[in-house]
C-alpha positions as CSV (number, residue, x, y, z in Angstrom):
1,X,324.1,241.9,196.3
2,X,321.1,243.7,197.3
3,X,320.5,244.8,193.2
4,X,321.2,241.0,192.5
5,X,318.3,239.8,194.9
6,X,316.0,242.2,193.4
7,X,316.8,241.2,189.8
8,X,315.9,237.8,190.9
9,X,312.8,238.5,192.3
10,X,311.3,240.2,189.4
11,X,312.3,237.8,186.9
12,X,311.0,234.8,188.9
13,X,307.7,237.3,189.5
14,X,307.7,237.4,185.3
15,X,308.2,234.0,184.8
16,X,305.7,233.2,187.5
17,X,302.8,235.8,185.6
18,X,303.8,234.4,182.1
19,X,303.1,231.2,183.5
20,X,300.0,231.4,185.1
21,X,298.7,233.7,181.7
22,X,299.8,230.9,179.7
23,X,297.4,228.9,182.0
24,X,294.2,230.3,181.8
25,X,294.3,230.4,178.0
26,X,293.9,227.0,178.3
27,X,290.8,227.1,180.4
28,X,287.5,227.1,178.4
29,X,285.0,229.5,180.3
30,X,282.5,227.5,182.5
31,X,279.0,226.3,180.5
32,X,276.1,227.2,181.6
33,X,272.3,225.8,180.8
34,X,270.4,228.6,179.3
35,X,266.8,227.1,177.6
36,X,265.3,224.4,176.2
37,X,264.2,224.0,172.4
38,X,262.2,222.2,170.0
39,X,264.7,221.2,167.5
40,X,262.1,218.9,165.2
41,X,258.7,218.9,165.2
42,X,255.9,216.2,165.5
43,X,255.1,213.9,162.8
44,X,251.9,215.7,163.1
45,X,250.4,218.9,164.3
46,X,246.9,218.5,162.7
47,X,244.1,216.4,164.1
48,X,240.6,215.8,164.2
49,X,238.1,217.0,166.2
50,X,238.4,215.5,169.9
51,X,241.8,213.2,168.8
52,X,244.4,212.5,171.6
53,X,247.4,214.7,169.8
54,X,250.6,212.1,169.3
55,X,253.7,214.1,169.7
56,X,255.5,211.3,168.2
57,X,258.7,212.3,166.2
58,X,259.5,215.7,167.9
59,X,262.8,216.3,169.0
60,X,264.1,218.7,172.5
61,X,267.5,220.3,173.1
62,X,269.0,222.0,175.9
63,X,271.3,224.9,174.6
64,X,273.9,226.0,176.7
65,X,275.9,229.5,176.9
66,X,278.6,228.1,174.2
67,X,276.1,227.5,171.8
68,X,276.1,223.5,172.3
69,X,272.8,221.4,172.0
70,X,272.4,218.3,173.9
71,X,269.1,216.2,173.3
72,X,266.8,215.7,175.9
73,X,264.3,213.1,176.1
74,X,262.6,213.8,179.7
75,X,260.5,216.1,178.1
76,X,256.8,217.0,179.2
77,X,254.0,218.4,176.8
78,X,250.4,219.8,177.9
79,X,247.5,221.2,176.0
80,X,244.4,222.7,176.9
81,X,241.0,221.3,176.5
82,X,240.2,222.5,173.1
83,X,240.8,219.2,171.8
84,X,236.7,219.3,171.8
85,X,237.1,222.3,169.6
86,X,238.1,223.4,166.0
87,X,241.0,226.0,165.9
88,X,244.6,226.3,166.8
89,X,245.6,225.9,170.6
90,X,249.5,225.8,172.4
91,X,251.1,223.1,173.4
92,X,254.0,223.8,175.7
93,X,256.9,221.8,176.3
94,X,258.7,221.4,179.7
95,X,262.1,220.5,180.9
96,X,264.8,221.4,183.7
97,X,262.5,224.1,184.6
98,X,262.1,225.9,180.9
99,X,259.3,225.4,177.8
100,X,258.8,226.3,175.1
101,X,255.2,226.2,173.0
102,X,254.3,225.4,169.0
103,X,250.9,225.3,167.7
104,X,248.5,222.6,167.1
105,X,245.2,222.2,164.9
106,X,241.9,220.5,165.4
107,X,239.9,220.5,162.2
108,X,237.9,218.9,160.2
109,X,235.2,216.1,161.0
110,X,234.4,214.3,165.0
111,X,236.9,211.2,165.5
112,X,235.3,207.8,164.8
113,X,233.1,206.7,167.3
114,X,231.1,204.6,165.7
115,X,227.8,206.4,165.8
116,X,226.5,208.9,163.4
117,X,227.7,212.4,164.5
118,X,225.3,215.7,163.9
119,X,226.9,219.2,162.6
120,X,224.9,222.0,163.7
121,X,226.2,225.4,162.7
122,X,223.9,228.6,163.8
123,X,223.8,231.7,161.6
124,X,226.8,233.5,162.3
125,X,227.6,231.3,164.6
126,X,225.3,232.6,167.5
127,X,225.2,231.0,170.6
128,X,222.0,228.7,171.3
129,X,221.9,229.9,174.5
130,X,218.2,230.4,175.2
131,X,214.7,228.3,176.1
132,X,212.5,231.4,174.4
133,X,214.1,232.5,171.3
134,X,215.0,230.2,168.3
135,X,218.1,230.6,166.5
136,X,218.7,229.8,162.9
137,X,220.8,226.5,162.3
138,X,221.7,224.1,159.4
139,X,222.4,220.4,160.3
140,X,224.7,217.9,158.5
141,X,224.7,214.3,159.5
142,X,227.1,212.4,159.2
143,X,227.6,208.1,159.2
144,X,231.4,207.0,158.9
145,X,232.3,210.1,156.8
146,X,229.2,210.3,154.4
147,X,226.9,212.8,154.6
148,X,223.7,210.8,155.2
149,X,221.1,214.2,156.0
150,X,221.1,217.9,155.4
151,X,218.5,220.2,156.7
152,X,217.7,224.0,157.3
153,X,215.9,224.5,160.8
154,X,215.9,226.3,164.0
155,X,217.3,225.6,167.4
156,X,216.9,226.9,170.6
157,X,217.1,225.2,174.4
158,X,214.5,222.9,176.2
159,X,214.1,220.9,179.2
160,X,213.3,222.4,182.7
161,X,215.9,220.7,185.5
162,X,218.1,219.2,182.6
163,X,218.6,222.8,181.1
164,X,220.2,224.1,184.1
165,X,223.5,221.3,183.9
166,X,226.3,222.5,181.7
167,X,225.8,219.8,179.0
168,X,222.9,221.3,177.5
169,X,219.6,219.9,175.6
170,X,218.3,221.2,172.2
171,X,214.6,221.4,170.6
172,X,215.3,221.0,166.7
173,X,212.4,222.5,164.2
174,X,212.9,221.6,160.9
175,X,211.7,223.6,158.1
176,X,209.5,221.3,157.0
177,X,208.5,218.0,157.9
178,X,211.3,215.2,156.7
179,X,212.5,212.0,157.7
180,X,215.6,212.2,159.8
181,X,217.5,208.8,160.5
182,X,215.1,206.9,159.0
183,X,212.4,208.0,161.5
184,X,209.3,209.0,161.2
185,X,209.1,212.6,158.9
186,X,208.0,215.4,161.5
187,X,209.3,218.9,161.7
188,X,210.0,218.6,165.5
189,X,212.7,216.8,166.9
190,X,214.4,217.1,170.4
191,X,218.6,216.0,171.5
192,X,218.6,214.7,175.0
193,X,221.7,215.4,176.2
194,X,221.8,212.9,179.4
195,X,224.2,214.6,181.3
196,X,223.3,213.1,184.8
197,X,222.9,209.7,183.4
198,X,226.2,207.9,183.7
199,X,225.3,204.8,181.9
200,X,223.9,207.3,179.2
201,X,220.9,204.5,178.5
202,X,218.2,204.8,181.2
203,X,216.0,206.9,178.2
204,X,216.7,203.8,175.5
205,X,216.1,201.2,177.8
206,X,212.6,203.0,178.8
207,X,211.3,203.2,175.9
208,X,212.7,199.7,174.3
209,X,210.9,199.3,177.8
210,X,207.4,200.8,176.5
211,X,207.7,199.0,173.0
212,X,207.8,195.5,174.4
213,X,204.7,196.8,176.3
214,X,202.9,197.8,173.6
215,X,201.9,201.4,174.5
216,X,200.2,202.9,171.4
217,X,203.5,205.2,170.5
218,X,206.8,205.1,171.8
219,X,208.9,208.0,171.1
220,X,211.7,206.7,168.2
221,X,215.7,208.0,168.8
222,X,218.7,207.1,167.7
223,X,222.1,207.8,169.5
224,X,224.5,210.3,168.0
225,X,227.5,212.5,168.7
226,X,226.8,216.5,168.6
227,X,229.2,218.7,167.2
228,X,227.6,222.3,167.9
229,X,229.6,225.5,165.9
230,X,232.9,223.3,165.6
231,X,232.5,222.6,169.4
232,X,232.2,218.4,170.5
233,X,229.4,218.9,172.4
234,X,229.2,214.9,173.6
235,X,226.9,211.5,172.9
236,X,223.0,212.6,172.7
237,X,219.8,210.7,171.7
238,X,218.3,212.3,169.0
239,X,214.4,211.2,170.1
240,X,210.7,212.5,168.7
241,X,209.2,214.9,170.8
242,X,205.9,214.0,172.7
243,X,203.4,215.7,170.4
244,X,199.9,215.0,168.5
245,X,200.6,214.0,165.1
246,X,199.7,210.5,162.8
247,X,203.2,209.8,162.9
248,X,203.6,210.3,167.3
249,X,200.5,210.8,169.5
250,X,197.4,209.6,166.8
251,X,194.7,211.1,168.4
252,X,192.0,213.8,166.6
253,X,193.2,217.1,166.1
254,X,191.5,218.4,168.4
255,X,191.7,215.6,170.9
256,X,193.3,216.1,174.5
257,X,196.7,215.5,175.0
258,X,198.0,216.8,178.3
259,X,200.6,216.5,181.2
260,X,201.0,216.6,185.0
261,X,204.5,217.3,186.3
262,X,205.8,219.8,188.5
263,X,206.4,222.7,185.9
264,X,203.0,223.2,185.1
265,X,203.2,226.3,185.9
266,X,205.6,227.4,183.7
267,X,203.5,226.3,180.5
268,X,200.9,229.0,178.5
269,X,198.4,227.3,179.6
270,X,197.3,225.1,182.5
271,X,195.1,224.1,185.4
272,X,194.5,222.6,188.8
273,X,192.4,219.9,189.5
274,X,189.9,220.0,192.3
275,X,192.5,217.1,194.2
276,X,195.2,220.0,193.6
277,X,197.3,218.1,190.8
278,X,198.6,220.5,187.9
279,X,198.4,220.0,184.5
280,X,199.3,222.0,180.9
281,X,198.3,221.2,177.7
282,X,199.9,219.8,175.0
283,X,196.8,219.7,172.4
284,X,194.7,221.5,171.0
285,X,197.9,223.7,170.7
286,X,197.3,225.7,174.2
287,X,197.9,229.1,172.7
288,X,196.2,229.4,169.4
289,X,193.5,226.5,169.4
290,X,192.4,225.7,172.8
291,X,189.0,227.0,172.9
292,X,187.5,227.9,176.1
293,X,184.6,225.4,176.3
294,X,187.1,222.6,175.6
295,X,189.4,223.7,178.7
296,X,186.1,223.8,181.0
297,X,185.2,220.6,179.7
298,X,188.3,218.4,180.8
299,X,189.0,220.5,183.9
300,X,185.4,219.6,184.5
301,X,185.6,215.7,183.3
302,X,188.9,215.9,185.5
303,X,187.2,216.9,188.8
304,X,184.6,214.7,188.3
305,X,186.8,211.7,188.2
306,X,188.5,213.2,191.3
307,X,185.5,213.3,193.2
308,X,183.9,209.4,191.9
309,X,187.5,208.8,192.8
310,X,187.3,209.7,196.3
311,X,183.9,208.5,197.4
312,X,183.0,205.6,198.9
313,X,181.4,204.0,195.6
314,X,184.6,204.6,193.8
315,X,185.2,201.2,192.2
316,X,181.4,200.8,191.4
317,X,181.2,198.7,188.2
318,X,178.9,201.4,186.3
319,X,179.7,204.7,187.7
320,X,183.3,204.4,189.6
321,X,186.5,205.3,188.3
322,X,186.3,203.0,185.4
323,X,183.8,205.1,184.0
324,X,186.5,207.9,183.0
325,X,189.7,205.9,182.7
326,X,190.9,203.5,180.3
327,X,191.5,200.9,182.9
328,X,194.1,198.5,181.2
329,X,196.2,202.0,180.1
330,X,196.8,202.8,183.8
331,X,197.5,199.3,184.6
332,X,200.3,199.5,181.7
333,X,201.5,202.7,183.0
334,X,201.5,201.6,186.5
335,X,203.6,198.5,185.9
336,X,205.6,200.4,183.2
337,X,206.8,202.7,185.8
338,X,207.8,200.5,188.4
339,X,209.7,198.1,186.4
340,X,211.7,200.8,185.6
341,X,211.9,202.0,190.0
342,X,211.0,205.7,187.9
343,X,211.1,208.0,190.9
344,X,210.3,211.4,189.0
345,X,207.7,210.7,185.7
346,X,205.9,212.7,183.6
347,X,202.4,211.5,183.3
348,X,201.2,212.3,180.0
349,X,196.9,211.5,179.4
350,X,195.5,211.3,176.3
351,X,191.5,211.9,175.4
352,X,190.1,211.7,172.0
353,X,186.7,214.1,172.3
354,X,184.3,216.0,174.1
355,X,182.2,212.7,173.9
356,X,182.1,209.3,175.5
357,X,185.6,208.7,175.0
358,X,187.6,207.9,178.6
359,X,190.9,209.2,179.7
360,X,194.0,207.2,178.7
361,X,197.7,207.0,180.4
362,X,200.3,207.6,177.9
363,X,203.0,208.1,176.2
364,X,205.5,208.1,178.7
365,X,208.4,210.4,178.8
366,X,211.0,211.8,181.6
367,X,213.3,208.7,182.9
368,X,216.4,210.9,184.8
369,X,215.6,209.2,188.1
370,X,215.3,205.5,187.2
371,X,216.7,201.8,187.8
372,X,218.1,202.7,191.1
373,X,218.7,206.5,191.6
374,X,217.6,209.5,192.5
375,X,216.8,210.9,196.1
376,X,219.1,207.9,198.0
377,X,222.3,208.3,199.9
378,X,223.3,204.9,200.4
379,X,225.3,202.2,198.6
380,X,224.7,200.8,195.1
381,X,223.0,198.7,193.8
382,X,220.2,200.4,195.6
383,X,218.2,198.1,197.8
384,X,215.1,197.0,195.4
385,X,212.3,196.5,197.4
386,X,210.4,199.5,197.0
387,X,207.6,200.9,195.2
388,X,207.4,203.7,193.3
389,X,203.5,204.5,193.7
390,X,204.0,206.5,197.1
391,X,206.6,209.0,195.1
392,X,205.2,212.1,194.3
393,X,203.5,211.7,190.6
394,X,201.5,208.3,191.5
395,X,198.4,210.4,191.8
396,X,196.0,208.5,191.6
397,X,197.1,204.9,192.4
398,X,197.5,205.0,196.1
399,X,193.2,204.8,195.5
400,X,193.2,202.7,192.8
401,X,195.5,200.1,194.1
402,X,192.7,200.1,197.1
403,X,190.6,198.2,194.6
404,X,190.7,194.2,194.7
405,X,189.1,194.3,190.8
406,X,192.2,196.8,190.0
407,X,194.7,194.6,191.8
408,X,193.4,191.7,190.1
409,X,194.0,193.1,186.7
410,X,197.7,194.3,188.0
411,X,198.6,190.9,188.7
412,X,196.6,189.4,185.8
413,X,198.8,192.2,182.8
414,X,202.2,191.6,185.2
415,X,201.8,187.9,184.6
416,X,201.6,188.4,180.5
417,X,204.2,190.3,180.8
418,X,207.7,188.9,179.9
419,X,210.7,191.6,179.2
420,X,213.6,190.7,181.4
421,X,215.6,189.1,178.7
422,X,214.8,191.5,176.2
423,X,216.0,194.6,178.6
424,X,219.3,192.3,179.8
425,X,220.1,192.1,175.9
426,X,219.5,195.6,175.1
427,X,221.8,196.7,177.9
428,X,224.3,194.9,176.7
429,X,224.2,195.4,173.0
430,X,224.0,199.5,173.9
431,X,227.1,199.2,175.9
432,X,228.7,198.1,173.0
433,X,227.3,200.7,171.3
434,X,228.3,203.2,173.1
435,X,231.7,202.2,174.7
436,X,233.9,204.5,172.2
437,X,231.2,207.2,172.2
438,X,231.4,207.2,176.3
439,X,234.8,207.5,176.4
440,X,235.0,210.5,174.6
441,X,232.0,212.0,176.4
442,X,233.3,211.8,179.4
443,X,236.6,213.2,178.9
444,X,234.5,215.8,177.8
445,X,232.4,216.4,180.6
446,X,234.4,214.9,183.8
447,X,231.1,213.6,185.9
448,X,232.2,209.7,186.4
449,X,233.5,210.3,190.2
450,X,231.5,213.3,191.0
451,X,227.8,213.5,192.3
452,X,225.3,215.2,189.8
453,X,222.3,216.4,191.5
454,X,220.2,213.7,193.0
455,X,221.8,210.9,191.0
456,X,223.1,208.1,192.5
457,X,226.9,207.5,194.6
458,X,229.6,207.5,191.7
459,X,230.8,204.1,190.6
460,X,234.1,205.1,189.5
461,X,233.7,203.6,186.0
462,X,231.6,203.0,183.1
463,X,231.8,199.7,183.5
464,X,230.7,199.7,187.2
465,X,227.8,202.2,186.6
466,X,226.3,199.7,184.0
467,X,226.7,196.7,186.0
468,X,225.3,198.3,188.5
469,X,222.1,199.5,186.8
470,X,222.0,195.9,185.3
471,X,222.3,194.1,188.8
472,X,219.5,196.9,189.7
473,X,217.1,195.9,187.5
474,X,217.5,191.8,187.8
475,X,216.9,192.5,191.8
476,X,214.0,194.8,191.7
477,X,211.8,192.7,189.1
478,X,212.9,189.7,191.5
479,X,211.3,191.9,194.2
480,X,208.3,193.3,191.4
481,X,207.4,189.6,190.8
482,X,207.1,188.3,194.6
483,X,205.2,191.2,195.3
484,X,202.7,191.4,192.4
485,X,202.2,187.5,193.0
486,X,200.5,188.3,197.0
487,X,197.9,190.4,195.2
């Protein structure tokens, strides 16, 4: 019985082991996520220089431990920044926690912005990376694909405040003197590059500004896109230098042309008047052709005027201020300025000889810190009713302005002088100018909502900053006009 019990046992045990055996071969082993994988592709992998890659047409899998694939369309993709610069660059693709990369390509010429774009490639492709030392550069300019100018030159770094910002401006020498964009043939030229300007207009509308005032030369520019050593460098005015020349400043060789700012100092060759304003010279060339009875003479005429200016006969018809200054220049200058609410100038001054010849305001240059910004903390537009003679620069007018004959002619030029609708205009036809070019500019250099220097509060949009500046201007020569009208 016992042997019967036991037989029974094991072959239930067997039958009970062949059973469950039979089972698990009928179990396929668990599957398990392992990675994710580009299976296809983009459409396209090359683009131009400072395009939005499309990643249109490529095609992700998950693969799992049995070898399966299963599409997957919650896919993410990111790139790096060097959409602003020719080469190859990753793009990585993330899902569930895995990527994978493939390589793009930026090439070939800048997107369409609609402005003309300038190529500047250094020799051996050095960096342009000081205010001292030239580099050696060719530039290619392009409009809508066509080459439109070539030129060999030389390139190094300018500005003095303005070189310190990471977008950077350039001083351009050409070879020789030639025509570029239709301007005027020189062999100097200078690219602003406008970085804390976030309408990037104040320098066009100052000097469409000075040609409806009818300054004897305005500096001529053109807007442009800069593409430095295959790098998008952003939207820049190419503009004439201030400089003595027929074409610019059209005064005698070896007439005076000279500036007061605060980096006098930092020039070959400058002086300080007896009232303590600094100046450096622009021409004769300060280094090589300033003699030194012509720098006596003006530091002398200078302090002369300084003291006349100061007396108590000052505005004496025959032997007061008027006897050194161009008058109506000053008056231009004066009004110039504060139209434009310019609360950091340059104040170039121009004399023709050692002779009779008086002392003339202009050109004008240096418009950073205009139409409602710089040095002000409060809400935008700025408040319009101030002046911008009491700002450090307006020298000289705090006197002159003490004169009832000077007022009179203020009043009398302000009255002749009709450019509201003119400035409105230009506003808006540059904003339609420049509305793909600021796009891409900014992307490039992420300013909008973040406060540059002494600029203004961020407006949060292109849009907003120009209607701002716009609103700006309509309310301060509202102001301008009631006030110019008591005098």
């Amino acid at each position: 019985m016992k042997q019967q019990k036991v037989l029974f046992y094991l072959v239930i045990s067997l039958a009970c082991f062949s059973f469950f055996t039979s089972c698990e071969k009928d179990v396929p082993a668990e599957k398990i996520f392992l990675n994710i994988e580009i299976t296809k592709l983009p459409d396209r992998t090359t683009f131009q220089l400072g395009e939005t890659p499309n990643f249109s047409g490529m095609e992700v899998s998950e693969v799992y431990t049995d070898s399966t694939k299963i599409p997957n369309v919650n896919f993410e993709t990111n790139w790096s920044a060097e959409i602003f610069k020719r080469g190859t660059t990753k793009v990585t693709v993330s899902a569930r926690g895995r990527s994978a990369t493939f390589d793009i390509t930026f090439e070939g010429d800048l997107i369409d912005t609609g402005l003309p774009v300038v190529y500047l490639d250094t020799e051996n492709q050095q960096p342009a990376d000081s205010k001292e030392n030239y580099v050696k550069a060719t530039m290619i300019i392009k409009d809508q694909g066509d080459i439109i100018s070539e030129k060999s030159l030389r390139m190094k770094g300018r500005g003095n405040a303005t070189w310190s910002y990471e977008k950077k401006p350039y001083k351009l020498k050409l070879d020789k003197k030639e025509s570029v964009m239709g301007m005027e043939e020189a062999k100097d030229w200078v690219l602003l590059a406008n970085y804390t300007d976030k309408t990037l207009m104040r320098v066009g509308i100052s000097l469409k500004l000075s040609r409806l005032m009818s300054f004897p030369w305005t500096c001529d520019d053109r807007f442009v896109e800069v593409v430095l050593n295959g790098e998008y460098m952003g939207n820049y005015q190419l503009v004439e230098p201030v400089q003595q020349g027929v074409n610019r400043v059209n005064i005698p060789d070896n007439g005076y042309l000279f500036e007061r700012d605060n980096y006098y100092q930092l020039e070959p060759n400058h002086f300080v008047t007896s009232m303590g304003f600094g100046f450096s010279f622009k021409n004769p060339d300060p280094e090589d052709d300033l003699t030194p009875e012509q720098r006596d003479y003006i530091i002398n005429y200078m302090n002369d005027f300084e003291a006349v200016l100061t007396s108590s006969t000052f505005n004496d018809p025959e032997n007061g201020y008027a006897h050194f200054i161009d008058v109506e220049s000053f008056i231009r200058w004066f009004l110039f300025h504060n139209i434009l609410a310019n609360m950091d100038t340059n104040a170039y001054m121009t004399k023709s000889d050692m002779g009779n010849s008086k002392v003339e305001m202009w050109p004008v240059w240096d418009f950073e810190w205009s139409i409602g910004i710089g040095w002000y903390e409060g809400s935008r537009p700025r408040p319009a009713n101030y002046y911008v003679q009491n700002s450090p620069g307006y020298f000289y007018y705090d006197r002159l302005l003490k004169d009832s004959g000077f007022k009179a002619k203020v009043k009398e030029m302000w009255q002749n002088t009709s450019i509201t609708n003119d400035i409105l205009k230009y506003i808006d036809d540059t904003k339609k100018l420049l509305e793909k070019s600021q796009e891409l500019n900014f992307r490039r250099w992420d300013i909008m909502n973040k406060r540059v220097s002494v600029g203004g509060i961020p407006m949060g949009s292109y849009d907003k900053e120009v209607e701002c500046d716009r609103q700006f201007f309509i309310n301060h020569m509202n102001w301008l006009n009631d006030e110019i009208t008591k005098y």
